[in-house]
C-alpha positions in Angstrom: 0.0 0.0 0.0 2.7 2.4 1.3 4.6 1.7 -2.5 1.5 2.6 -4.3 1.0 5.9 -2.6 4.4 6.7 -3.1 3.8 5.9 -7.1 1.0 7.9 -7.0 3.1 11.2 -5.3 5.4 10.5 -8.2 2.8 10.6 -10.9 1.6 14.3 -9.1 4.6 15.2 -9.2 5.4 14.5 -12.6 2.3 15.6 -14.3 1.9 19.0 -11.8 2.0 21.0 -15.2 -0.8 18.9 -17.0 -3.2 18.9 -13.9 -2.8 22.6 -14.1 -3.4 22.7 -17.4 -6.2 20.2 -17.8 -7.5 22.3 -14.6 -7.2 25.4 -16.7 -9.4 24.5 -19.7 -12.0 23.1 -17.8 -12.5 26.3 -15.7 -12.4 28.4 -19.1 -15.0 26.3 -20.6 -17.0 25.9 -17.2 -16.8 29.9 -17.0 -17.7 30.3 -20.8 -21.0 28.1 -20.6 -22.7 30.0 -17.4 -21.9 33.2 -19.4 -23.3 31.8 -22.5 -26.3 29.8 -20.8 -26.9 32.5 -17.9 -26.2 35.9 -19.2 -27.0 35.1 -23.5 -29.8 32.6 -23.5 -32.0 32.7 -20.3 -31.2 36.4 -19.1 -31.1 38.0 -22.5 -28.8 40.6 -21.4 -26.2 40.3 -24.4 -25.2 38.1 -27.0 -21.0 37.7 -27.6 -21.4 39.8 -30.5 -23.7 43.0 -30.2 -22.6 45.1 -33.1 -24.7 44.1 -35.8 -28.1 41.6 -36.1 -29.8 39.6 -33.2 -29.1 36.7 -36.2 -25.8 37.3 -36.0 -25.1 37.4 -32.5 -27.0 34.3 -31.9 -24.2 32.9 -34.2 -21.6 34.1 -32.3 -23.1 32.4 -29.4 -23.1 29.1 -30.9 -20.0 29.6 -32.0 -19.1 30.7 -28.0 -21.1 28.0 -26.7 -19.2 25.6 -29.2 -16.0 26.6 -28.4 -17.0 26.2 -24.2 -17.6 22.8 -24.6 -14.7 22.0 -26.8 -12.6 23.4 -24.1 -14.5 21.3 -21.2 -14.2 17.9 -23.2 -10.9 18.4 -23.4 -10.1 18.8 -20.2 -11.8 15.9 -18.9 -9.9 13.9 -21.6 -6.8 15.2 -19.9 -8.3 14.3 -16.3 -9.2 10.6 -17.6 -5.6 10.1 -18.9 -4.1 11.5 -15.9 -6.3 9.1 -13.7 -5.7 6.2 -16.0 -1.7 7.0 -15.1 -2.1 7.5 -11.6 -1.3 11.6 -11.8 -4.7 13.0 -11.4 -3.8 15.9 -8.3 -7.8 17.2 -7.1 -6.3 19.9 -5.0 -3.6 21.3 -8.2 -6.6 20.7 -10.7 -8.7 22.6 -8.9 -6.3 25.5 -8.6 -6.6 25.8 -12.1 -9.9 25.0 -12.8 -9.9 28.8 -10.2 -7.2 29.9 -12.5 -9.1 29.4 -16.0 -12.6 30.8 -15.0 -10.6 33.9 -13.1 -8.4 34.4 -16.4 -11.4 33.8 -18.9 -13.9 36.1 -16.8 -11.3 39.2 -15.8 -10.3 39.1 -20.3 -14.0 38.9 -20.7 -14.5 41.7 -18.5 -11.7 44.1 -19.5 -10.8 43.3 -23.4 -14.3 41.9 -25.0 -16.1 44.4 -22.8 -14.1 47.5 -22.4 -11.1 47.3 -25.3 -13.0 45.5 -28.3 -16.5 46.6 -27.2 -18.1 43.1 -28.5 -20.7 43.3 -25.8 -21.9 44.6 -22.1 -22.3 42.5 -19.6 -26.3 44.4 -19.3 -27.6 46.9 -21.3 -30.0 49.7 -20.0 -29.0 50.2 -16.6 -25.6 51.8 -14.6 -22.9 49.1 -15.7 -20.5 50.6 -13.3 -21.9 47.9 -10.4 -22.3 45.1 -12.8 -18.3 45.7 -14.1 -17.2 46.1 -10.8 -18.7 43.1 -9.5 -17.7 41.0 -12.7 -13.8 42.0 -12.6 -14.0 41.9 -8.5 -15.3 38.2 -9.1 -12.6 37.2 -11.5 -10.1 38.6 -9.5 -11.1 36.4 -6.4 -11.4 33.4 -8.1 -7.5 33.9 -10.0 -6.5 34.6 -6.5 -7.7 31.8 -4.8 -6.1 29.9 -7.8 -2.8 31.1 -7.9 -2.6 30.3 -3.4 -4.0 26.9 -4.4 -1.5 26.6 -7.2 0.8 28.0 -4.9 -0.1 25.8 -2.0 0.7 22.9 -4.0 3.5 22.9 -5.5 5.6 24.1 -2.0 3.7 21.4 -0.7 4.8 18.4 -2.9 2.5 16.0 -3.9 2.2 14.5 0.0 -1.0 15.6 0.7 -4.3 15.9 -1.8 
């Protein structure tokens, strides 16, 4: 038993980068699809492209939601190889899991929203709380992600 638990420290240890990574996507494509199911299709309050047709931007939703889910499936393939090799690290993946939804939601917030225009996050009302709260979000959650990321790789692979 003790031998096995050392094999699987190993494995943490040597796939720490594609935890992370794997991590990553999935919280990219986790963060994309509530945006695209929460905010585009049952709140109506934007689509990903607002600068020309409601046609067109329900096409660059499908294209967003399309793009979500590719991210998320492949993630888990990542996760299913790293468990078939004994490497899958809970605590690291879900420091970036943190990490990808923080990054995804703070570029969302600051260069689709503010730099390229593409969209608001509400139209019609003050956006100044709505910003605010979006980019304060993102912030926590890349925060809490980089200490977990952090966390992890001072401590080893000894504890999950």
């Amino acid at each position: 038993m003790e031998k096995k638990s050392e094999a699987t420290m190993n494995q943490r240890v040597i796939h720490r980068s594609r935890n992370s990574w794997s991590g990553f996507l999935f919280g990219v494509g986790l963060v994309a699809f509530i945006d695209e199911a929460v905010f585009h299709q049952l709140l109506h309050w934007h689509h990903f492209y607002d600068k020309s047709t409601t046609a067109a931007g329900l096409v660059s939703d499908g294209l967003f939601h399309a793009f979500s889910w590719f991210a998320t499936i492949a993630s888990l393939f990542m996760v299913t190889d790293l468990r078939r090799r004994g490497g899958w690290w809970v605590k690291r993946w879900i420091g970036g899991v943190l990490l990808g939804a923080g990054a995804f939601q703070l570029y969302d917030g600051t260069v689709q929203h503010k730099l390229m225009g593409l969209h608001q996050i509400r139209y019609g009302v003050k956006i100044a709380p709505y910003d605010i709260t979006w980019n304060v979000l993102a912030c926590l959650m890349l925060l809490i992600g980089i200490m977990l990321t952090w966390f992890t790789r001072k401590q080893g692979a000894h504890h999950d």
